[in-house]
MARMI-187394 format. One record per residue: residue number from 1; x, y, z of N, C-alpha, C in turn. Coordinates in nm, 4 decimals, padded with zeros to 6 digits, always signed. Each point is the difference from the previous one (the first is absolute). Last residue first. Layout:
N
REC, num, n_xx, n_yy, n_zz, ca_xx, ca_yy, ca_zz, c_xx, c_yy, c_zz
REC, NUM, X, Y, Z, X, Y, Z, X, Y, Z
...
END
This chain:
90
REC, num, n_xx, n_yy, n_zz, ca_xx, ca_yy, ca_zz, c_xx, c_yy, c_zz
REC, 90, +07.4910, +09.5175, +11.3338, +00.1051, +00.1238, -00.0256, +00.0999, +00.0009, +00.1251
REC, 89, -00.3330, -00.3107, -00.0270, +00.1083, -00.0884, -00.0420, +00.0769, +00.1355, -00.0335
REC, 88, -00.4397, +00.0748, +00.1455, +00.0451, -00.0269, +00.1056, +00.1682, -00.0716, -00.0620
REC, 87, -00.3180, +00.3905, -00.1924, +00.0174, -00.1400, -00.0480, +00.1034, -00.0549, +00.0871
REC, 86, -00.1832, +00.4310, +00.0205, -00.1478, -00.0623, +00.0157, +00.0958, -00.1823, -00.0167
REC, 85, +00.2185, +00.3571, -00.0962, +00.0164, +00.0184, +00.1656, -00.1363, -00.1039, +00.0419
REC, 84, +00.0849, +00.0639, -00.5088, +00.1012, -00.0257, +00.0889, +00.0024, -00.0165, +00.1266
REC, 83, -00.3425, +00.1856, -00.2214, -00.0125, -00.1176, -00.0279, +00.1114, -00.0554, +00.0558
REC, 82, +00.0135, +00.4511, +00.0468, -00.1137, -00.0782, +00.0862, -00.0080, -00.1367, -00.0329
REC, 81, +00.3084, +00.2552, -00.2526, +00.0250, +00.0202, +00.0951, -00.1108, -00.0855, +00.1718
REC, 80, -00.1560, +00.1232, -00.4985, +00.1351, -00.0974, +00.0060, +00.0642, -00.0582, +00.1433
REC, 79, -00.3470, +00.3697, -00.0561, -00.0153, -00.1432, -00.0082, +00.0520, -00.1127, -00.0161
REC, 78, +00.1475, +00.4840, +00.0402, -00.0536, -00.0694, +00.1053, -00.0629, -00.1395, -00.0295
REC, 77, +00.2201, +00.1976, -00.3582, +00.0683, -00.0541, +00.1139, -00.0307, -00.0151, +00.1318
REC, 76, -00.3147, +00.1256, -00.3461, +00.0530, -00.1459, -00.0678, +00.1063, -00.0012, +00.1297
REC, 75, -00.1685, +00.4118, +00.0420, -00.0806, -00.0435, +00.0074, +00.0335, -00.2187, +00.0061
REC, 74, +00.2735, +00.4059, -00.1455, -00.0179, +00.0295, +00.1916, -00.0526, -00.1858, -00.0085
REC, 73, +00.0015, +00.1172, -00.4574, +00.1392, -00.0737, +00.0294, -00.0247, +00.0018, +00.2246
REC, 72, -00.3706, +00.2407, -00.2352, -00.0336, -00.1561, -00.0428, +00.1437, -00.0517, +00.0624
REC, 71, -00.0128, +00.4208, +00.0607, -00.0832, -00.0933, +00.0913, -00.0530, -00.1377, -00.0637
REC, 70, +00.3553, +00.2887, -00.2802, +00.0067, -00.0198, +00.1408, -00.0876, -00.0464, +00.0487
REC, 69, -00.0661, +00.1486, -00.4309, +00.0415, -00.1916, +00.0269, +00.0543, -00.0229, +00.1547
REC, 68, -00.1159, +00.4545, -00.2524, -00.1251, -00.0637, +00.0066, +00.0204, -00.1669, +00.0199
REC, 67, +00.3279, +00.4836, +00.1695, -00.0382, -00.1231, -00.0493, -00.1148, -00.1213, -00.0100
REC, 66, +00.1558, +00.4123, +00.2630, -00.0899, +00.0516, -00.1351, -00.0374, -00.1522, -00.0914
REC, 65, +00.3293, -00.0352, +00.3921, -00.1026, +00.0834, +00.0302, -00.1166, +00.0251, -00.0969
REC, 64, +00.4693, -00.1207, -00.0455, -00.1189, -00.1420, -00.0484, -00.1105, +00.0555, +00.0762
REC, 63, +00.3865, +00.2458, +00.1554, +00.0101, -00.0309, -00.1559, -00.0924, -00.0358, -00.0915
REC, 62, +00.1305, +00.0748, +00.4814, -00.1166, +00.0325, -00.0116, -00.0287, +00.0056, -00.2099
REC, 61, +00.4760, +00.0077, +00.2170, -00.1028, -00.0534, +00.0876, -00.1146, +00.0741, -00.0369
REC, 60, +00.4845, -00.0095, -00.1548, -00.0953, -00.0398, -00.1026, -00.1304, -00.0341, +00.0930
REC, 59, +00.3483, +00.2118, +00.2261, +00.0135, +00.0665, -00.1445, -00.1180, -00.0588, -00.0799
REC, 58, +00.1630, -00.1890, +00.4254, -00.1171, +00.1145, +00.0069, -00.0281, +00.0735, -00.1621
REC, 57, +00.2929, -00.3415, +00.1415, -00.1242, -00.0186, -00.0686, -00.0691, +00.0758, +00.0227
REC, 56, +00.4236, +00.0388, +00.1882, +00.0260, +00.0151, -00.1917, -00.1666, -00.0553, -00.0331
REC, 55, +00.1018, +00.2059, +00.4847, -00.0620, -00.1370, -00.0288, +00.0172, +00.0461, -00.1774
REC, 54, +00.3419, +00.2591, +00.3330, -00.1320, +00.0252, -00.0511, -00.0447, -00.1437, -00.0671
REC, 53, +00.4409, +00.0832, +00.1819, -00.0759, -00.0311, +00.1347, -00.1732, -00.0097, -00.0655
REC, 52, +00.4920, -00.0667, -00.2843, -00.0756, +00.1513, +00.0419, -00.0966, -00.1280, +00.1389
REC, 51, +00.4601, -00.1307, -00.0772, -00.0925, -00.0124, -00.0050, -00.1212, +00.1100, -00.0085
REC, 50, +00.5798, -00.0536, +00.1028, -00.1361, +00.0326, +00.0433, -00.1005, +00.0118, -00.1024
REC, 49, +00.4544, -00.3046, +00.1828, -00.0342, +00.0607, -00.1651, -00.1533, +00.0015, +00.0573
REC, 48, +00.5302, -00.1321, +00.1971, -00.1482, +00.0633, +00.0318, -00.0658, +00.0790, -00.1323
REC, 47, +00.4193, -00.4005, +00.0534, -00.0478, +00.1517, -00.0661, -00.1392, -00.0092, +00.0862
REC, 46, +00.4285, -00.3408, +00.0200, -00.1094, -00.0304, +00.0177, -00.0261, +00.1691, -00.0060
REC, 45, +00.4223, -00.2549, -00.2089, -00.0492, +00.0670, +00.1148, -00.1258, -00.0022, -00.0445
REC, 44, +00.4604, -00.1591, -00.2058, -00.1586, -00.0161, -00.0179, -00.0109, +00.0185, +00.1609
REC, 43, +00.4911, +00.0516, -00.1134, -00.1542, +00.0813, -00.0839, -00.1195, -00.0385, -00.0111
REC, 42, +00.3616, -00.1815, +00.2725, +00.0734, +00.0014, -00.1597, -00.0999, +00.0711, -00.0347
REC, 41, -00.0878, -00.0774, +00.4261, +00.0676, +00.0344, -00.0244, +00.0412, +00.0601, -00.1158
REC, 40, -00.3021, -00.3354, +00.0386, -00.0720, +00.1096, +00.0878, +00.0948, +00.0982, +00.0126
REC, 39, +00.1744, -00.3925, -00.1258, -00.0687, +00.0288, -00.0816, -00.0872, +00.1262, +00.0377
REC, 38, +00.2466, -00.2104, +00.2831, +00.1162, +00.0694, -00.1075, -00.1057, +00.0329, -00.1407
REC, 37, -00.1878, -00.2512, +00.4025, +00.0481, +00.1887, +00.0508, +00.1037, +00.0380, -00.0906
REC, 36, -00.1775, -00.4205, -00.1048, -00.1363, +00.1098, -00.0195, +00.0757, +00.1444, +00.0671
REC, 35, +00.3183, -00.4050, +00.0579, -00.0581, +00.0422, -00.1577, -00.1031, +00.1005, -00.0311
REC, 34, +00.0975, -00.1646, +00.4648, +00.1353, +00.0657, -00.0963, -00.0641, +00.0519, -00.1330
REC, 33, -00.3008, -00.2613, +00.2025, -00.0219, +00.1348, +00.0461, +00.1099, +00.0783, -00.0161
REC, 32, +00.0480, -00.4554, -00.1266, -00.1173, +00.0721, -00.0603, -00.0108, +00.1275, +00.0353
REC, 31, +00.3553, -00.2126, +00.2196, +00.0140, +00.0185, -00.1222, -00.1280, +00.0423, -00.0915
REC, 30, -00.0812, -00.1781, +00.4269, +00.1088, +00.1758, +00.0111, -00.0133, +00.0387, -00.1604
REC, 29, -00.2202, -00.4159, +00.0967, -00.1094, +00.1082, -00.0147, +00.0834, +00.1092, +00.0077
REC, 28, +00.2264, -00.3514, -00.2457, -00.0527, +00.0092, +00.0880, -00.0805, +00.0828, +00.0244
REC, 27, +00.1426, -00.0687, -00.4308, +00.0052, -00.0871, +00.0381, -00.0111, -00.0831, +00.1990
REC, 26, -00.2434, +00.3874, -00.3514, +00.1028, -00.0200, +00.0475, +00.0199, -00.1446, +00.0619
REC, 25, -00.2776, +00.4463, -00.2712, +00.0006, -00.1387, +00.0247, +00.1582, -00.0517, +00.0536
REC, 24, -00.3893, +00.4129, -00.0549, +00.0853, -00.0149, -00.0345, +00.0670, -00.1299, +00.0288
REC, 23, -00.4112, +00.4230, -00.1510, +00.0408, -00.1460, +00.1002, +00.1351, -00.0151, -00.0431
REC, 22, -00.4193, +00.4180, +00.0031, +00.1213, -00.0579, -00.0363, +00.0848, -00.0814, +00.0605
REC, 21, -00.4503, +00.1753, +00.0648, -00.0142, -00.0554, -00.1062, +00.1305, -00.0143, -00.0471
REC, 20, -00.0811, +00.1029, +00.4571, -00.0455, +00.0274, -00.0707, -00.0016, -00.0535, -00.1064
REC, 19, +00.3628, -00.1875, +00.2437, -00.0906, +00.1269, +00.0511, -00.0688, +00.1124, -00.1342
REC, 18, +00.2709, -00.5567, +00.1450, -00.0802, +00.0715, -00.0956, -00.0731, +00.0974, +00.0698
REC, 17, +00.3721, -00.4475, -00.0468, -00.0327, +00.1401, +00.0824, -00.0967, +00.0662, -00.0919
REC, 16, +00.1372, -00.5335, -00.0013, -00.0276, +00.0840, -00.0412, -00.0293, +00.1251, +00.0474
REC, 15, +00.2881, -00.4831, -00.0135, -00.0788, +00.1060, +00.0617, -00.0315, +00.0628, -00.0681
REC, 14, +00.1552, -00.5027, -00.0739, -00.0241, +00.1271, -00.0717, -00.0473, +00.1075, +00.1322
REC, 13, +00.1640, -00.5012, -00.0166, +00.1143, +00.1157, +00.0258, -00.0188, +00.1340, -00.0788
REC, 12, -00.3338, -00.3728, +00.0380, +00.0610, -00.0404, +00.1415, +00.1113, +00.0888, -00.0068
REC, 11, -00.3925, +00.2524, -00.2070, +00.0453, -00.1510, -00.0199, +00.0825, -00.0610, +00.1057
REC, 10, -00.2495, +00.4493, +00.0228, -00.0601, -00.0396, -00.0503, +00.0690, -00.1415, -00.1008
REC, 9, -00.0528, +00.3653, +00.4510, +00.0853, -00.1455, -00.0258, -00.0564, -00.0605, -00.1296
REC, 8, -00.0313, +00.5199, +00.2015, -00.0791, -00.1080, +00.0139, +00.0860, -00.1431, -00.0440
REC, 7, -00.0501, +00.5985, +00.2010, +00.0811, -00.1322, -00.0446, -00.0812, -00.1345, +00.0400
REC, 6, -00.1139, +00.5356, -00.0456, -00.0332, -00.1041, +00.0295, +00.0961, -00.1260, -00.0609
REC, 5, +00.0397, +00.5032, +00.1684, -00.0017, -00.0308, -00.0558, -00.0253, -00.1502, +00.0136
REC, 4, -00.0666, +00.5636, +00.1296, -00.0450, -00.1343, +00.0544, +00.0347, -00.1225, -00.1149
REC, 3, +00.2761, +00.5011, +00.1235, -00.0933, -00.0792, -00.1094, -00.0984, -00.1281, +00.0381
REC, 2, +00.2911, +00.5099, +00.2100, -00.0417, -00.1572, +00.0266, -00.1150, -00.0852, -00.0749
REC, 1, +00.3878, +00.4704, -00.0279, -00.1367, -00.0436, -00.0086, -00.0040, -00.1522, +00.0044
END
C-alpha cells in the first residue's frame, strides 16, 4: 500500500516526514521518511473506525418546542444577528 507522505525542511539539518497525524524527523528528508516507515512499522498504524451515519441531534430535536423562552431566545438572536450585518465595521 502507497501512503502519501509529506516532507518538509523544518531547520538547516531538520526534516520532517509526516503521514497523517504521525511525524517523524530526520536529519535529511531520506532519513525522515527512514524514521516514519520504522515507526509505521514498529506498531502504530492507521485504523478504520465506523461512525453511526444517524444525526446524534436528532435525539434532543424539538426539545424547547413547549418551551415558554424559545421565541423570545429565536426572537433576541434574530436581532442580534441583524444589528451585526447592519454594522458595516463587522
Amino acid at each position: 500500500m502507497q501512503v502519501p507522505v509529506l516532507v518538509e525542511q523544518i531547520s538547516t539539518h531538520i526534516f520532517r516526514a509526516k503521514a497523517w497525524d504521525i511525524m517523524a524527523e530526520g536529519q535529511s528528508a531520506e532519513d525522515a521518511v527512514t524514521a516514519l516507515r520504522q515507526l509505521l512499522r514498529g506498531g502504530k498504524y492507521v485504523a478504520m473506525l465506523d461512525l453511526p451515519t444517524s444525526n446524534p441531534f436528532l435525539a434532543i430535536a424539538g426539545d424547547l418546542k413547549d418551551d415558554p423562552l424559545f421565541e423570545d431566545w429565536v426572537t433576541a438572536m434574530k436581532t442580534y444577528r441583524e444589528e451585526k450585518e447592519a454594522d458595516p465595521s463587522y
